[in-house]
KEFILO-749531 format. One record per residue: residue number from 1; x, y, z of N, C-alpha, C, O, CB in turn; chain; residue in three letters. Coordinates in steps of 0.2 Angstrom, whole numbers, padded with zeros to 4 digits. Glycine has a CB too. Example, Ala and Ser with C-alpha at 12.3 -4.5 7.8 and 13.67 -1.06 7.14 Angstrom:
! residues 2
    n  neast  nnorth    nup  caeast  canorth   caup  ceast  cnorth    cup  oeast  onorth    oup  cbeast  cbnorth   cbup  chain  res
    1   0066   -0028   0039    0062    -0022   0039   0066   -0016   0039   0071   -0017   0042    0057    -0022   0045      A  ALA
    2   0064   -0011   0035    0068    -0005   0036   0064    0000   0039   0067    0006   0040    0070    -0003   0029      A  SER
//
This chain:
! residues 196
    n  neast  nnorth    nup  caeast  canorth   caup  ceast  cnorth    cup  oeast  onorth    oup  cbeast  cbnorth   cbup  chain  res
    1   0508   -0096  -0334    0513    -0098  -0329   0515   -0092  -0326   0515   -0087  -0329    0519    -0102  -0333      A  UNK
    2   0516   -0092  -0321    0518    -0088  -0314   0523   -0089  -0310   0525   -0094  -0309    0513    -0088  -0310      A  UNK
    3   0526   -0081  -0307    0530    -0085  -0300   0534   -0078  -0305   0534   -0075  -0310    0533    -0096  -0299      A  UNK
    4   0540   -0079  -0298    0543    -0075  -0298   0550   -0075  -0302   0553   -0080  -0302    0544    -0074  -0292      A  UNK
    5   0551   -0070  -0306    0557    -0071  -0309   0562   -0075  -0306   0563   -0076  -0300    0560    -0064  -0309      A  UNK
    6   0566   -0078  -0310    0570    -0085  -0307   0567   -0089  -0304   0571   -0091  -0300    0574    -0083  -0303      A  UNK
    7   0563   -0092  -0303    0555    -0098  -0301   0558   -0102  -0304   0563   -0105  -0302    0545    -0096  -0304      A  UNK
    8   0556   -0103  -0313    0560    -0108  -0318   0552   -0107  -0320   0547   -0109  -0317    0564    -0116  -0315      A  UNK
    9   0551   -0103  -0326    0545    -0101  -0329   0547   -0105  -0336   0544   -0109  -0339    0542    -0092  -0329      A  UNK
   10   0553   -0103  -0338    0555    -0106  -0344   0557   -0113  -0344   0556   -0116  -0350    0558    -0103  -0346      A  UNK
   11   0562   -0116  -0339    0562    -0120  -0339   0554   -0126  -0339   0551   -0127  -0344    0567    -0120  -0334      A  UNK
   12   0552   -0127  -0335    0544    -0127  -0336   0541   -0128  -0341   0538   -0134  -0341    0541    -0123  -0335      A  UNK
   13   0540   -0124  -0344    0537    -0122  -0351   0543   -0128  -0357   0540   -0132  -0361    0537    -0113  -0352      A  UNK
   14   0547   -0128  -0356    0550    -0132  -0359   0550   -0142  -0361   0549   -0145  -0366    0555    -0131  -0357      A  UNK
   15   0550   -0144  -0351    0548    -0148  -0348   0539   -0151  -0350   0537   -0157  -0352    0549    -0146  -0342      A  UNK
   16   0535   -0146  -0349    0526    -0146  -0352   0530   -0147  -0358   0530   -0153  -0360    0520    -0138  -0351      A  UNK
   17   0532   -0143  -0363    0531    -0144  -0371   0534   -0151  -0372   0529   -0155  -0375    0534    -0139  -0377      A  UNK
   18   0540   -0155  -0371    0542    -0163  -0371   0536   -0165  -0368   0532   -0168  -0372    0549    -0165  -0367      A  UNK
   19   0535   -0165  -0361    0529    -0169  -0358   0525   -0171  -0364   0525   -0176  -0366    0524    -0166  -0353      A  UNK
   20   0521   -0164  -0366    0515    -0163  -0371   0514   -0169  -0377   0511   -0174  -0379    0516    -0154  -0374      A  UNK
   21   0520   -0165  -0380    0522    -0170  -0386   0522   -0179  -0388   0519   -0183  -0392    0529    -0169  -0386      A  UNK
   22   0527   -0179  -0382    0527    -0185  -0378   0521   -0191  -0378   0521   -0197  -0380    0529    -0181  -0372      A  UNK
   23   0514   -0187  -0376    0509    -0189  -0376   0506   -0188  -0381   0500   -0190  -0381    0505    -0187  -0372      A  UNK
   24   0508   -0186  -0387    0506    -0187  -0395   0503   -0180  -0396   0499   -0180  -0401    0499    -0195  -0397      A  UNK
   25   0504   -0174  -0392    0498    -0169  -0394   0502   -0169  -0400   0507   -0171  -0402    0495    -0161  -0390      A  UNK
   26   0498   -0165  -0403    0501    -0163  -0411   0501   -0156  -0414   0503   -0154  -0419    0497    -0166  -0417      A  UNK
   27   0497   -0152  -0408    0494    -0144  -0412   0500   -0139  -0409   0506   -0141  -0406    0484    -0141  -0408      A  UNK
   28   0498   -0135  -0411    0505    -0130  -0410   0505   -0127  -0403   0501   -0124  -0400    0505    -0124  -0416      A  UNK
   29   0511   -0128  -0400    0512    -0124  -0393   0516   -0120  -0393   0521   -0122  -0393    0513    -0128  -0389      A  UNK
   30   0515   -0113  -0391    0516    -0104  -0392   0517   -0105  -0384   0514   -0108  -0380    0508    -0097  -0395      A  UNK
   31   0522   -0101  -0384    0524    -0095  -0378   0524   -0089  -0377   0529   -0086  -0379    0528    -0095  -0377      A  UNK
   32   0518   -0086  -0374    0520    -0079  -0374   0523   -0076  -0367   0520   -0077  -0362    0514    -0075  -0375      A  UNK
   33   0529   -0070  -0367    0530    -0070  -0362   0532   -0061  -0362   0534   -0058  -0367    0536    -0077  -0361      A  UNK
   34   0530   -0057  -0356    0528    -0051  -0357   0534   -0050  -0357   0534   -0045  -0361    0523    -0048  -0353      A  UNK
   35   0541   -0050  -0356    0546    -0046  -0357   0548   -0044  -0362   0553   -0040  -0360    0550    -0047  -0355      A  UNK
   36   0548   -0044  -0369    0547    -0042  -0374   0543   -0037  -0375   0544   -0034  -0380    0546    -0045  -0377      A  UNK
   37   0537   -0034  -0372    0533    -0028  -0370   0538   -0026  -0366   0541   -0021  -0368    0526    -0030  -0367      A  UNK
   38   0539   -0029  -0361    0543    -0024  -0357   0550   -0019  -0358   0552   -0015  -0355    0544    -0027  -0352      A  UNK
   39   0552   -0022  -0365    0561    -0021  -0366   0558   -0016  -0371   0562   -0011  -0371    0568    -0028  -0369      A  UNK
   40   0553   -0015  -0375    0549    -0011  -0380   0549   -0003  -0375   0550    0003  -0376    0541    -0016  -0382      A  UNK
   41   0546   -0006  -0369    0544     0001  -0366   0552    0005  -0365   0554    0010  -0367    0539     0000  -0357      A  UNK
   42   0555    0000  -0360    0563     0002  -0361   0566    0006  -0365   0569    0012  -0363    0567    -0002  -0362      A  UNK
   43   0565    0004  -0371    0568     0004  -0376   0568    0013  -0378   0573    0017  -0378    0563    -0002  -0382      A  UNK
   44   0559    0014  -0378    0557     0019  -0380   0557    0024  -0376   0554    0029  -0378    0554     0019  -0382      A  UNK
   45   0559    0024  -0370    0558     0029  -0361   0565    0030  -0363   0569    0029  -0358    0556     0024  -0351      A  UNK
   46   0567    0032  -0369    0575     0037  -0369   0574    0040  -0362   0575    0035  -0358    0577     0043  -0375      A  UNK
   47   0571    0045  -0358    0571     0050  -0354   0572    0048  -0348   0574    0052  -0343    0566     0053  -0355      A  UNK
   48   0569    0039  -0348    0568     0037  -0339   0564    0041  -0337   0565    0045  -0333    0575     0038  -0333      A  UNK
   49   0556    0041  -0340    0550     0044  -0335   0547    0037  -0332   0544    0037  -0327    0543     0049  -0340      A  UNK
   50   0547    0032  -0336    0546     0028  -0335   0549    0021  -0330   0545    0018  -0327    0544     0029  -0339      A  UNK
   51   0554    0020  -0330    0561     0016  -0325   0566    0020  -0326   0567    0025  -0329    0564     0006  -0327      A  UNK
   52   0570    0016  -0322    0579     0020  -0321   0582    0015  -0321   0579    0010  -0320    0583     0024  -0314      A  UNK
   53   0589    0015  -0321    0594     0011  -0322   0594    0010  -0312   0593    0013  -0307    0600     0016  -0327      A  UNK
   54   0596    0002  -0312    0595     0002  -0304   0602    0000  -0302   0606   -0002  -0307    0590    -0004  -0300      A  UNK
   55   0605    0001  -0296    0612    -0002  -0295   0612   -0008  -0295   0608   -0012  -0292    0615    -0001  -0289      A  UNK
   56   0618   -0010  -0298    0621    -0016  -0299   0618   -0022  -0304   0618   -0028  -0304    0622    -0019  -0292      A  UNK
   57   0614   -0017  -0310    0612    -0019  -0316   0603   -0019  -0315   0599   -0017  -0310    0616    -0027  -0318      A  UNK
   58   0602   -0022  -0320    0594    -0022  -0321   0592   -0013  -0323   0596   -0009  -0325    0589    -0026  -0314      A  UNK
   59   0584   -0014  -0321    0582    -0008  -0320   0575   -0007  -0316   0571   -0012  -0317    0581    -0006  -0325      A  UNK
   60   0574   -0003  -0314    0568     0000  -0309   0562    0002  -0311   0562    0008  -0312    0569     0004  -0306      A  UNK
   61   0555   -0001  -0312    0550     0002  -0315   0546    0011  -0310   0541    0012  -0306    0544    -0006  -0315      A  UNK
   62   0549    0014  -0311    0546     0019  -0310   0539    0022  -0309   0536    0025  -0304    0548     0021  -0312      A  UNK
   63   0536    0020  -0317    0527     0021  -0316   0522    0015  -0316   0522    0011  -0321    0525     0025  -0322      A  UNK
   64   0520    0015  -0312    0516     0011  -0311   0511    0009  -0315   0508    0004  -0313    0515     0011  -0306      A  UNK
   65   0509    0012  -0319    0507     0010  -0324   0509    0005  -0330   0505    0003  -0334    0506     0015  -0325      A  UNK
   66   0516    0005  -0330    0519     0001  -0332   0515   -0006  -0334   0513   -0008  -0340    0524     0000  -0328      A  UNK
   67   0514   -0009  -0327    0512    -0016  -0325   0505   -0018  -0329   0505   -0023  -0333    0510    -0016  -0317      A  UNK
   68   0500   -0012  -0328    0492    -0014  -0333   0495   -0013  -0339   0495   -0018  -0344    0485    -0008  -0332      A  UNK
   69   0498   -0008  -0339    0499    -0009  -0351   0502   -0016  -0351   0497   -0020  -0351    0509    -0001  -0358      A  UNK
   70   0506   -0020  -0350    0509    -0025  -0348   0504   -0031  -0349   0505   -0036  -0352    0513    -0023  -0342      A  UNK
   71   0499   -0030  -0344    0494    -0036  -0344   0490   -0035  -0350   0487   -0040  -0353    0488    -0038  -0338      A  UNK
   72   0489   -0028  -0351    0484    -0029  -0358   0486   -0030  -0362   0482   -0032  -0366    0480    -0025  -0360      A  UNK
   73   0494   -0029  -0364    0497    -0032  -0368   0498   -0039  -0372   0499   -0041  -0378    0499    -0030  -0366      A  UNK
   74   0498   -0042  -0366    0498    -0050  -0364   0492   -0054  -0367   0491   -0059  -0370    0499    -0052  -0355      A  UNK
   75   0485   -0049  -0364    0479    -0051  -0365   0478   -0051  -0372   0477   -0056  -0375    0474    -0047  -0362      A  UNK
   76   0479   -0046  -0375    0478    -0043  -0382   0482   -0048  -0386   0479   -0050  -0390    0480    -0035  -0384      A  UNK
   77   0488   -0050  -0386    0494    -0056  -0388   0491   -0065  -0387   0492   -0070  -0390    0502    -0054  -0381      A  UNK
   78   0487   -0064  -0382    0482    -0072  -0382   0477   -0072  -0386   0476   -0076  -0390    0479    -0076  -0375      A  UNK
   79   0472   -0067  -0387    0467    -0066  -0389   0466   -0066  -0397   0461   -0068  -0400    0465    -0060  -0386      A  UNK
   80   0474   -0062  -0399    0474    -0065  -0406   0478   -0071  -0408   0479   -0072  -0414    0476    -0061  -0409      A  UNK
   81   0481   -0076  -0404    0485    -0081  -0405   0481   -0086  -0404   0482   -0090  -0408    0491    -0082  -0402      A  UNK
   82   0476   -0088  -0400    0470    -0091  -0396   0469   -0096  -0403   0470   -0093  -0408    0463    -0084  -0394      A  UNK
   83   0467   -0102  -0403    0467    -0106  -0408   0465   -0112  -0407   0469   -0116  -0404    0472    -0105  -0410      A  UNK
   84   0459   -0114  -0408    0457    -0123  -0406   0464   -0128  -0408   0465   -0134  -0405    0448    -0126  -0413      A  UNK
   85   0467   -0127  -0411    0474    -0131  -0414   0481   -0128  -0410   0487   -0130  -0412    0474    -0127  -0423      A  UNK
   86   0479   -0124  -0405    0485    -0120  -0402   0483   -0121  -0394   0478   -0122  -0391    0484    -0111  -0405      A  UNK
   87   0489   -0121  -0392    0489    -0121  -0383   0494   -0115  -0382   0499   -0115  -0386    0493    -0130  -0379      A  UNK
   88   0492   -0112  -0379    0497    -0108  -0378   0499   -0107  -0370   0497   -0109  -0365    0494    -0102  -0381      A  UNK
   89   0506   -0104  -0371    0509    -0102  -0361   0511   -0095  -0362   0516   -0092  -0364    0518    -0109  -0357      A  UNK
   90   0505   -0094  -0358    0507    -0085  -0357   0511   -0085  -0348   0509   -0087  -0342    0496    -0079  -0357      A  UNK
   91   0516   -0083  -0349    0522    -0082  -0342   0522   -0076  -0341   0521   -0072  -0346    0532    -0084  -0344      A  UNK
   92   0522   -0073  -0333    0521    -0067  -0334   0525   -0068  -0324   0526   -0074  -0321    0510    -0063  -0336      A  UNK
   93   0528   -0061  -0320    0528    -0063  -0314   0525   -0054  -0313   0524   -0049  -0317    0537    -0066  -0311      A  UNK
   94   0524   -0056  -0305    0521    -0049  -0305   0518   -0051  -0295   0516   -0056  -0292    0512    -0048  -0313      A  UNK
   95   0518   -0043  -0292    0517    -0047  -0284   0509   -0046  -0282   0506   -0047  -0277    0522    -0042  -0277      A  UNK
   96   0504   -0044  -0289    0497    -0042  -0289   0494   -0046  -0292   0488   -0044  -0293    0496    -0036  -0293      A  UNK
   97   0494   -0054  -0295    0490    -0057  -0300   0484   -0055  -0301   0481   -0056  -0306    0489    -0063  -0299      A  UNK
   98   0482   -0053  -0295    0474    -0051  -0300   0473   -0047  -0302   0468   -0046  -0305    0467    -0051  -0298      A  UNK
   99   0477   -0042  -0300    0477    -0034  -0305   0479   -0036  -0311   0478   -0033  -0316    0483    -0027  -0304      A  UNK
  100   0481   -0041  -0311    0484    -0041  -0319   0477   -0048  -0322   0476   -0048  -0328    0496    -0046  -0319      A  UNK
  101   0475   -0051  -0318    0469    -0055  -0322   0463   -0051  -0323   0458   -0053  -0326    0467    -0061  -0316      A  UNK
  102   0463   -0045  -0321    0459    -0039  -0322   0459   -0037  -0329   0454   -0035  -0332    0462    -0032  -0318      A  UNK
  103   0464   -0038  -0333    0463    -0035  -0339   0465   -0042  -0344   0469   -0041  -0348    0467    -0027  -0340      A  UNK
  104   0463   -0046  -0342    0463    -0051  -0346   0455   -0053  -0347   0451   -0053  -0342    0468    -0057  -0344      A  UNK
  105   0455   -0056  -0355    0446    -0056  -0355   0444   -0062  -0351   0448   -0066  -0348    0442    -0058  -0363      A  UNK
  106   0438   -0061  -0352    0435    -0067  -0345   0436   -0075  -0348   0439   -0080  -0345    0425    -0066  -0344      A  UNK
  107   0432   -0075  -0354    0432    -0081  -0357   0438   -0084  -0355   0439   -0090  -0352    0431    -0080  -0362      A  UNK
  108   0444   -0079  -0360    0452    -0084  -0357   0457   -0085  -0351   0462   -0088  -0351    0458    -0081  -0360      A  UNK
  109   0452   -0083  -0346    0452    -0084  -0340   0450   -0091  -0339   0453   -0096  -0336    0449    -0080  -0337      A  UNK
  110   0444   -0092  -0341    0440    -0098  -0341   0441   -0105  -0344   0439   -0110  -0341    0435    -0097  -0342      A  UNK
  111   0446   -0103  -0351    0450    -0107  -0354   0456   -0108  -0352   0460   -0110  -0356    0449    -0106  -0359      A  UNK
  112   0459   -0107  -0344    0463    -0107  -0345   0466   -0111  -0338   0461   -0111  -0333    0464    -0101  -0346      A  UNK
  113   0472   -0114  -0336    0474    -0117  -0329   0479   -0114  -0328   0484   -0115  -0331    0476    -0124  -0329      A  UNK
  114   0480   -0108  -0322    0484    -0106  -0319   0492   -0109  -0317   0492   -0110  -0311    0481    -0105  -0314      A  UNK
  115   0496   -0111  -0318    0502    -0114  -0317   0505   -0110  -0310   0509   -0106  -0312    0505    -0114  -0323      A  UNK
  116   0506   -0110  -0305    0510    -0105  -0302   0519   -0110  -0300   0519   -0116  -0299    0506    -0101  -0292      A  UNK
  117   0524   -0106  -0301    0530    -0110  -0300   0533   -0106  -0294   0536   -0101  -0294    0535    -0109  -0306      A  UNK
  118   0530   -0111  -0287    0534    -0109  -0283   0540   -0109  -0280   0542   -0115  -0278    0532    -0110  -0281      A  UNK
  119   0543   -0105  -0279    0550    -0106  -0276   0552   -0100  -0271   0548   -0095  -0270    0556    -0106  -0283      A  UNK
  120   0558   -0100  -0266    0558    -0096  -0264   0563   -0089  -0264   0569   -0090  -0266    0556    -0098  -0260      A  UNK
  121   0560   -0084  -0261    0563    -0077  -0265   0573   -0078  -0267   0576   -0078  -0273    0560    -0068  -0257      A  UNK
  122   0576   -0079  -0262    0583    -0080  -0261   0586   -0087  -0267   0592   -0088  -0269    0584    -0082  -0251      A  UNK
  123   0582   -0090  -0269    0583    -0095  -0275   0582   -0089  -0282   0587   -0087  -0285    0575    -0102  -0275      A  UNK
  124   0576   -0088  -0282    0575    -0086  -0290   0580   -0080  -0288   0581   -0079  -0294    0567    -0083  -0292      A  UNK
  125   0583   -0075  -0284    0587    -0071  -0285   0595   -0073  -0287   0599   -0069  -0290    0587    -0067  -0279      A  UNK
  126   0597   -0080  -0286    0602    -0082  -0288   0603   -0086  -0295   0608   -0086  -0299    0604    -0086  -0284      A  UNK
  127   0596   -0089  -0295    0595    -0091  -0303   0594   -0082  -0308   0597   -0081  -0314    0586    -0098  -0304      A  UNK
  128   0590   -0078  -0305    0591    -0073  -0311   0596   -0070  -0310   0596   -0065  -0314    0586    -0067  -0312      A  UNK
  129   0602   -0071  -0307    0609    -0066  -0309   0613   -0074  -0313   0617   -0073  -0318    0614    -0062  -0298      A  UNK
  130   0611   -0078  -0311    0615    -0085  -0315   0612   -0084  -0323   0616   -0082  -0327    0612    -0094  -0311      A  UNK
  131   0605   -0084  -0324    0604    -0083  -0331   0606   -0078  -0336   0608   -0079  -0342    0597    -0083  -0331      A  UNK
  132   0604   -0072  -0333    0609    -0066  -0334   0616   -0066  -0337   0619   -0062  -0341    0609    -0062  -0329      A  UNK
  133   0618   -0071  -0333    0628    -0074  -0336   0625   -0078  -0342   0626   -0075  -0348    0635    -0082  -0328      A  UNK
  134   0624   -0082  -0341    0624    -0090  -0345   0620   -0090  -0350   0621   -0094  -0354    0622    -0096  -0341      A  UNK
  135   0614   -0088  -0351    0608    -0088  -0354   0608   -0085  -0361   0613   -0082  -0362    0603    -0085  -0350      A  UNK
  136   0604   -0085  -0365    0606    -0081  -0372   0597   -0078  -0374   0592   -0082  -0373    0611    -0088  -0380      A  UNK
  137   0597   -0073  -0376    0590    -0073  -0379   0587   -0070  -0374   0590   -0067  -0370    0587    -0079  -0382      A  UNK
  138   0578   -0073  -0375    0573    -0071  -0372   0574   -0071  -0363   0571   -0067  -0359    0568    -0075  -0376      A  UNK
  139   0578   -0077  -0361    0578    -0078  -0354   0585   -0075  -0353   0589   -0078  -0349    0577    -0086  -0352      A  UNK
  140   0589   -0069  -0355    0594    -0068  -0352   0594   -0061  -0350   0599   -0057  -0350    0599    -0070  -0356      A  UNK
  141   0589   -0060  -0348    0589    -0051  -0346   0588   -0053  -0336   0585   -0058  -0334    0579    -0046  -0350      A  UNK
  142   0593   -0048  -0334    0592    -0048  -0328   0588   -0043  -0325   0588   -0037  -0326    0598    -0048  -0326      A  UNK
  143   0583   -0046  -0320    0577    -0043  -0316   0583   -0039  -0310   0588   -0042  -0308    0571    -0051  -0313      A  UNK
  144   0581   -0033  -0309    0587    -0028  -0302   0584   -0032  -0296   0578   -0034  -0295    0586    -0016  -0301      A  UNK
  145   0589   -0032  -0292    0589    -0035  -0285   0586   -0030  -0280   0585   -0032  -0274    0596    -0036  -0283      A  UNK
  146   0584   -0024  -0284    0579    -0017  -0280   0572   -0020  -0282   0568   -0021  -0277    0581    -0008  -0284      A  UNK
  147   0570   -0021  -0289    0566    -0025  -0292   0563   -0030  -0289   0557   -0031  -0289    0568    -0026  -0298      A  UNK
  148   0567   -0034  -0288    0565    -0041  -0284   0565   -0040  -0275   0562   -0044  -0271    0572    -0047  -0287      A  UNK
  149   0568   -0036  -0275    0563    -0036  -0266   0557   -0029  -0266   0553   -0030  -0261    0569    -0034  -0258      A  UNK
  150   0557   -0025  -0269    0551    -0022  -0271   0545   -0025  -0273   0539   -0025  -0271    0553    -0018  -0274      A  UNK
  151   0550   -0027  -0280    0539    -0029  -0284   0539   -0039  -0281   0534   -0042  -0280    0537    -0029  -0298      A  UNK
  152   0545   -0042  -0281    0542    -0049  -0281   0545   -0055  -0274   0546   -0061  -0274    0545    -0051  -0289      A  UNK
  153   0546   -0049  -0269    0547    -0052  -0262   0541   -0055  -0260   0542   -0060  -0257    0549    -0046  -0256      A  UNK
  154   0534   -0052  -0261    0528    -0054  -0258   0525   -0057  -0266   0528   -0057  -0271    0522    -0046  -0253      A  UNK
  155   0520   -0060  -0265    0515    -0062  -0270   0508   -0062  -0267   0507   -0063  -0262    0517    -0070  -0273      A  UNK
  156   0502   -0061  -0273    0496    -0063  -0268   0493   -0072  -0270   0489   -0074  -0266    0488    -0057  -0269      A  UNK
  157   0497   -0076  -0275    0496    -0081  -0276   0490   -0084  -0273   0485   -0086  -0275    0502    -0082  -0275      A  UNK
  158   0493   -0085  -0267    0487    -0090  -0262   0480   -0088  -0263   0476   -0092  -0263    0488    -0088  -0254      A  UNK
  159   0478   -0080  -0265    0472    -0076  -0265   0470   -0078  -0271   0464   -0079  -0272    0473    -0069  -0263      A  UNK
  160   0473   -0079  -0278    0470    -0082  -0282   0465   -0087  -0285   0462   -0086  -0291    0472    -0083  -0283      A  UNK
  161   0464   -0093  -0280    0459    -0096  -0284   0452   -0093  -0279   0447   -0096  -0281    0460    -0104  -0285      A  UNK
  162   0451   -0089  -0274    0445    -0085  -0273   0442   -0081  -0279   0436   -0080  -0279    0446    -0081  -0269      A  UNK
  163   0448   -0077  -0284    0445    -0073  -0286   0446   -0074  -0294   0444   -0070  -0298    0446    -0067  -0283      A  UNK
  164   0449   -0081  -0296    0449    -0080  -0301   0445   -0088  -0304   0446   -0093  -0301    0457    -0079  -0304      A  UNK
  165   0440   -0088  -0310    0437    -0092  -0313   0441   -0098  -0315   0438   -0102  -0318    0436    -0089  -0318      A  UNK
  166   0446   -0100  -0313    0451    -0104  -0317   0455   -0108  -0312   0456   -0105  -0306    0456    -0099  -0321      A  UNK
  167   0458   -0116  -0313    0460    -0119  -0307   0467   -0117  -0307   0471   -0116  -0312    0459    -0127  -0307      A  UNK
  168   0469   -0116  -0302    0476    -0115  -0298   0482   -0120  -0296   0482   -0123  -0291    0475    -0112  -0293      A  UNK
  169   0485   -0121  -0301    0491    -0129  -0297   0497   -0125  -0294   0498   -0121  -0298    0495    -0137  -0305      A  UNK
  170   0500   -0126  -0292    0507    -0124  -0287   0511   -0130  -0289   0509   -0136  -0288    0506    -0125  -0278      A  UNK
  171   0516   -0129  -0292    0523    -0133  -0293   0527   -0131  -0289   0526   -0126  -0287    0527    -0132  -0299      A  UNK
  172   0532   -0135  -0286    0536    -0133  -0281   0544   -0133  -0286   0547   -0139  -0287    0535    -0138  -0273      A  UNK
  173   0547   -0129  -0287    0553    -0129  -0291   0560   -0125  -0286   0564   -0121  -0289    0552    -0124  -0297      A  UNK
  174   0559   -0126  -0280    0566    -0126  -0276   0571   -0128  -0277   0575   -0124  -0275    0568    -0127  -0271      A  UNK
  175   0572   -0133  -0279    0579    -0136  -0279   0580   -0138  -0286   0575   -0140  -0290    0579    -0142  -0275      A  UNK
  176   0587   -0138  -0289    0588    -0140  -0297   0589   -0147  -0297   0594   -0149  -0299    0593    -0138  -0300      A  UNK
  177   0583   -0150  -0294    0581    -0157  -0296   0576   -0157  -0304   0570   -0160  -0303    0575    -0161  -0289      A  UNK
  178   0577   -0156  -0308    0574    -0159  -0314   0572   -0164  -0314   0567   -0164  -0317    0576    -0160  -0319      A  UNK
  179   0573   -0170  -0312    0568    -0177  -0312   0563   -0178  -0307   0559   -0182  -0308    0571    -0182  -0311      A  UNK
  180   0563   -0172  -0302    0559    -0171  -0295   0553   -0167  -0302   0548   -0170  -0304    0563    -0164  -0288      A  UNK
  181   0556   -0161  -0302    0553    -0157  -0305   0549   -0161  -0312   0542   -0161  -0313    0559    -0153  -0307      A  UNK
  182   0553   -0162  -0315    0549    -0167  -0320   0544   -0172  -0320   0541   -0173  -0325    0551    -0170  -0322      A  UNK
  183   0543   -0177  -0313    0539    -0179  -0311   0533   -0175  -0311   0529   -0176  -0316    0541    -0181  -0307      A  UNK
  184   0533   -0170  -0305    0526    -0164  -0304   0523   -0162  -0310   0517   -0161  -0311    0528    -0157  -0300      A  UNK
  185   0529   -0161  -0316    0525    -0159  -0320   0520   -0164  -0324   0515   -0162  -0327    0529    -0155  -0323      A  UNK
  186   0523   -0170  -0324    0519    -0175  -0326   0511   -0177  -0324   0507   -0180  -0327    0522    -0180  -0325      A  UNK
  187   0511   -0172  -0317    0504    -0173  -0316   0500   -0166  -0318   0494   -0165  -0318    0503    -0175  -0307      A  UNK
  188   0505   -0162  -0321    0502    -0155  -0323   0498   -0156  -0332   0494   -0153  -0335    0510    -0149  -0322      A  UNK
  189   0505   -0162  -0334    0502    -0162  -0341   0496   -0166  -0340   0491   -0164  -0344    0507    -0165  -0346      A  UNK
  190   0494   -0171  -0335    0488    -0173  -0335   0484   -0169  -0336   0482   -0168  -0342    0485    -0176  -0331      A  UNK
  191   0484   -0164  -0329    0477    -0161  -0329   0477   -0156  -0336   0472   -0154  -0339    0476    -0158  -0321      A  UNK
  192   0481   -0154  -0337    0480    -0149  -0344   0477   -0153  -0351   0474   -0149  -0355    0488    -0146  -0347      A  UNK
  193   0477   -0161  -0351    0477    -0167  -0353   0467   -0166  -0354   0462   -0165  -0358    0481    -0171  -0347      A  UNK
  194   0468   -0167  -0346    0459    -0169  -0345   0455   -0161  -0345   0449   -0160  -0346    0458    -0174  -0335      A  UNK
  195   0460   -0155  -0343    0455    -0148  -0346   0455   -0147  -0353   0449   -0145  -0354    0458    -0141  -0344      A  UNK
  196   0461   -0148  -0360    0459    -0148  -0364   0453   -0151  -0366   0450   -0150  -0371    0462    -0150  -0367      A  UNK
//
């Protein structure tokens, strides 16, 4: 799953797993989601060689290298969870997708259905300062408002299914319609349905 911070990657993922269930699957369904790699790097860049502190909260990735440790990270995190008995949802946002499908192996590319959650930039910038208030845990870190028109103003989204092995579905998640929303995704659990 894809799309820009504040998109609704987790909401989503939530919605798919009731869907999933719903339809009797039974095997175990994992989420991996890279910000946990990322708050790790934080964590240990006491120095800031690596981000800064940005105005009016969040923080600023600085080295661009960040981003690849990050996918290979992610890669290396499916590759050992990977599991005929297992579905997994790897969530990631990023304004490069195929730099980042670059270091993911081929195979789990191939086993795999692109989700993108589209929304647009001025939405997900109000849902991530809202989640940041309200949220608790894994979804309550705020993405900086320097962050989000730097790395996730543009996407190459559209350029994805040229270059990647894997089908591509677009959700449209603008509006906090959950029953809208929940609908679309009913046709998402098919098709994940008919790729299993």
């Amino acid at each position: 799953m894809i799309g820009r911070p504040g998109c609704g990657k987790s909401i989503v993922y939530r919605i798919l797993e009731e869907e999933l269930r719903a339809r009797g699957y039974e095997g175990e369904i994992k989420r991996i989601d890279d910000f946990p790699f990322l708050k790790h790097i934080f964590d240990t860049d006491v120095e800031y060689k690596r981000h800064r502190p940005a105005p009016g909260g969040g923080v600023k990735i600085t080295d661009d290298t960040v981003w690849d440790e990050l996918s290979k990270a992610l890669n290396q995190e499916a590759l050992k969870l990977q599991s005929p008995s297992r579905l997994l949802f790897i969530e990631f946002s990023r304004d490069d997708y195929r730099r980042v499908f670059k270091h993911f192996d081929s195979e789990l590319i191939r086993n795999s259905l692109i989700i993108y959650i589209d929304c647009p930039w001025n939405v997900c910038w109000e849902r991530n300062v809202r989640r940041a208030k309200l949220e608790k845990g894994l979804d309550a870190h705020l993405v900086s408002k320097e962050e989000m028109e730097i790395t996730y103003k543009h996407d190459d989204h559209e350029e994805l299914s040229k270059h990647i092995e894997a089908p591509v579905l677009v959700v449209r998640n603008d509006l906090d319609d959950f029953e809208k929303l929940g609908e679309e995704l009913e046709k998402v659990a098919d098709k994940i349905y008919k790729f299993g």
